[in-house]
C-alpha positions in Angstrom: -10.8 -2.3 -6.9 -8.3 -5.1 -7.4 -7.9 -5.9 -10.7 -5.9 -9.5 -11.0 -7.1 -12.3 -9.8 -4.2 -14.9 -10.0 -2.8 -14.7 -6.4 0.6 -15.7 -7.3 0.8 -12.7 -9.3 3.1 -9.6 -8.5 -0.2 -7.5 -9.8 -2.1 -9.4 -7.1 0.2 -8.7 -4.2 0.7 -5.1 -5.0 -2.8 -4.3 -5.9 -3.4 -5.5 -2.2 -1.1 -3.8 -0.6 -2.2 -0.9 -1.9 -6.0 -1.7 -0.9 -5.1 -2.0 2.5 -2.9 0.6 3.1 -4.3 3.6 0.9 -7.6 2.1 0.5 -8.4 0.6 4.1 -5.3 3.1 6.0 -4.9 0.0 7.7 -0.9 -0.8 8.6 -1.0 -4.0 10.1 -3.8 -5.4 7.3 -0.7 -4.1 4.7 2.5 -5.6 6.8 1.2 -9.4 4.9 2.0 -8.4 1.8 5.7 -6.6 2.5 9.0 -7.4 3.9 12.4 -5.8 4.3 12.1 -1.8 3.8 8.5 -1.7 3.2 7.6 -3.8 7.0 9.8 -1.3 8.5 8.1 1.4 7.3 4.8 0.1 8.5 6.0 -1.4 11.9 7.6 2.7 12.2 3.7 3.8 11.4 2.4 1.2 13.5 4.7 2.6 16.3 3.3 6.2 15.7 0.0 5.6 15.8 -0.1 2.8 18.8 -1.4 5.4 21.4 -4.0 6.4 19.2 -5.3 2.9 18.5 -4.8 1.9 22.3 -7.7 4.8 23.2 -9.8 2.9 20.6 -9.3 4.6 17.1 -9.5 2.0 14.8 -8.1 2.5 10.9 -11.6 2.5 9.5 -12.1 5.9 11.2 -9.1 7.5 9.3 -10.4 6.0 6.0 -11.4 8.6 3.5 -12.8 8.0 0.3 -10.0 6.6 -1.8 -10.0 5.6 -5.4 -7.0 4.1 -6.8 -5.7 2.5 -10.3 -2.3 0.9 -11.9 -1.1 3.1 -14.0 2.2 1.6 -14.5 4.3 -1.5 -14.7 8.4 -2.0 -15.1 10.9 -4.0 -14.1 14.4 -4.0 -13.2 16.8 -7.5 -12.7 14.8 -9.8 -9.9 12.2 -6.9 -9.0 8.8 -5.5 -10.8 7.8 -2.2 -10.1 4.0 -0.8 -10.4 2.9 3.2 -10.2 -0.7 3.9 -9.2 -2.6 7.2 -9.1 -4.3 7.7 -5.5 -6.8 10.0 -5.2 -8.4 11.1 -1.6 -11.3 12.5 -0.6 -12.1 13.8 3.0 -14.9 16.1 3.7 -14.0 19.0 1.8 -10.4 18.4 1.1 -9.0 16.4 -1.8 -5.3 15.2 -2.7 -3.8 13.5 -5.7 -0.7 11.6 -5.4 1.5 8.8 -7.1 2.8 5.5 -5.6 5.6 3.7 -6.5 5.3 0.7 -5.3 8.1 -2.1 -5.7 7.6 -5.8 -5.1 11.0 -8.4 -5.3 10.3 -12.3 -4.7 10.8 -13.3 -0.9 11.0 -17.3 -0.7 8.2 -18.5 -2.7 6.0 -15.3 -3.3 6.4 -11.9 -4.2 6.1 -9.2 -1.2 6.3 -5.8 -1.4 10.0 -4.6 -0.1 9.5 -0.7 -1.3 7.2 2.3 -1.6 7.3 5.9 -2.2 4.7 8.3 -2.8 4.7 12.2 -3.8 2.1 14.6 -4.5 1.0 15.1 -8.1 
């Protein structure tokens, strides 16, 4: 569903992030694209589930159906900021929620250093 193509582009980085780790529900496939706060966050998840994928559960059996789009773009100083809309799907169940997802340039790319999500 990733929408920009240049791979330089904040757009990019944050449209893959959010591919992999809402998309995919895969952590460590996410953690390439962050630094600071948002690696933490994954290497806490990563830390959580370890005994789960040790026994052999693997992300793509937590994947649900997941359709995403940017609905939003701001900045502030250094740092852009982009909001999707998430939407999940498992079996009978559905949810809806909102991502904010904030990117800063590390070195020579951007990464994504910050994400909160809520319920809509």
């Amino acid at each position: 569903m990733s929408g920009c193509k240049d791979h330089n582009a904040p757009e990019f980085v944050a449209d893959q992030f959010v591919e992999a780790y809402f998309q995919h529900m895969d952590q460590q496939a996410a953690r390439e694209f962050t630094a600071f706060g948002a690696t933490e966050m994954l290497d806490r998840e990563l830390e959580l589930t370890r005994g789960v994928r040790e026994q052999g559960y693997l992300p793509a059996e937590a994947a649900a159906q997941v359709n995403w789009r940017r609905t939003g773009r701001s900045s502030r100083g250094e740092r852009v900021r982009f909001d999707y809309a998430i939407d999940i799907r498992r079996e009978d169940t559905e949810e809806h929620r909102i991502a904010d997802v904030e990117l800063a340039k590390v070195q020579a790319g951007w990464k994504v250093v910050r994400v909160a999500v809520q319920q809509r």
